[in-house]
N, C-alpha and C positions, 0 to 999 in steps of 0.2 A: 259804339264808342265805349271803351273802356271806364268803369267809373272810377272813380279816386283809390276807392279801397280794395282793388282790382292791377293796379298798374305798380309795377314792381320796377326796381329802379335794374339799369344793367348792370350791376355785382351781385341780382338777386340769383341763386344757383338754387332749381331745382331735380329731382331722378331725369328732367327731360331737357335741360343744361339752361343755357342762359337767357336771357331777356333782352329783346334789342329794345332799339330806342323806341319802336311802334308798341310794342307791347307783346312781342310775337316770342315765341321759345325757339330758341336756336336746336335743328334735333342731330342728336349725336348717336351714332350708334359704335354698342362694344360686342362685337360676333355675333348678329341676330341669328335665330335659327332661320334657315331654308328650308322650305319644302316643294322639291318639284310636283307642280299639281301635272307632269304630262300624264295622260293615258286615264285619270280619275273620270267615271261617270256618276252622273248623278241618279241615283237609284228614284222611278217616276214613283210620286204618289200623291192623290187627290186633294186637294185642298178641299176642307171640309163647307167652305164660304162658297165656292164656285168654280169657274174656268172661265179663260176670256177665247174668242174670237180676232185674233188681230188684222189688220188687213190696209192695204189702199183705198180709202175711196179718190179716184180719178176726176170725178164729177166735182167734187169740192175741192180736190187736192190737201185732204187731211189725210192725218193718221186715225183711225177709227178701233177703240176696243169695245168690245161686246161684252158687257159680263152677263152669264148664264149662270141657273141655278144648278144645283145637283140634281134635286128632286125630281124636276120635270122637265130638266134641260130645255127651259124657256129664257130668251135673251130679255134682262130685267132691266138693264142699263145700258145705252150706248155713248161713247164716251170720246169727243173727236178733239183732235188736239192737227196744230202746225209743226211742233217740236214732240220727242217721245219723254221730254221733264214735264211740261205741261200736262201729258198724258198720268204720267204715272202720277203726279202730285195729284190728280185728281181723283185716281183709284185708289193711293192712299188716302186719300182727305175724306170718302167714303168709305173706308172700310172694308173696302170689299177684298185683300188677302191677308191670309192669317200664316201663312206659309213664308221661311224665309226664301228658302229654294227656287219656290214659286215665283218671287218677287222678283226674286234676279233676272228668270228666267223671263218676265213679262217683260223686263227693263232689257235684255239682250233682242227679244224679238219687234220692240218697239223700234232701239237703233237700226233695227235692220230695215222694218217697214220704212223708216225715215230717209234710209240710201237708197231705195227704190224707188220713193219717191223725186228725190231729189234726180235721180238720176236717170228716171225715165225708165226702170226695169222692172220685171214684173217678182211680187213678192207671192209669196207662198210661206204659212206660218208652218213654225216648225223645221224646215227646207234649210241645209247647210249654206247652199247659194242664191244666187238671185238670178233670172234669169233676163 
């Protein structure tokens, strides 16, 4: 909820336009730039925190991530979730990546594990498709 000294009347105007009655910013845009991201790869590199493992478990019907150390590539945490939000809220609420690249990358392979599951196919981390 909005506090008192937070909430702005709708003639308040500001750089992100105007205020509706909820308290919300109207957005307006004047020529954003574009950038087509087609054909961009993301150049790999290590996360100095660790690497995950992601996967189905079938048995429980979770999402499962693993997180492994660098040093002796021993899995330190395993980490199961029903949804891939619950998953990563929990790999952030630990700490375990320092990498933003990384992050995105854990949170694109989670939605995937989570269509596989849902869907009855078989996942493979890293793997463009499902099988």
């Amino acid at each position: 909820m909005l506090e008192e000294s937070d909430k702005k009347s709708s003639e308040d105007v500001t750089s992100l336009g105007k205020y509706d009655k909820k308290g919300f910013k109207e957005i307006t845009m004047d020529r954003p730039r574009e950038i087509d991201a087609t054909g961009i790869e993301r150049p790999w590199r290590m996360d100095p925190k660790g690497y995950f493992l992601i996967r189905v478990n079938e048995d429980l019907g979770k999402i499962e991530a693993a997180f492994c150390d660098i040093k002796e590539n021993k899995v330190r945490v395993i980490i199961r979730g029903d949804h891939p939000m619950e998953v990563y809220t929990a790999i952030l609420k630990e700490d375990l990546i320092s990498l933003m690249d990384h992050a995105c990358d854990i949170g694109e392979q989670l939605a995937k594990a989570s269509i596989a599951l849902k869907q009855g196919k078989k996942y493979t981390q890293d793997k463009e498709d499902l099988e």
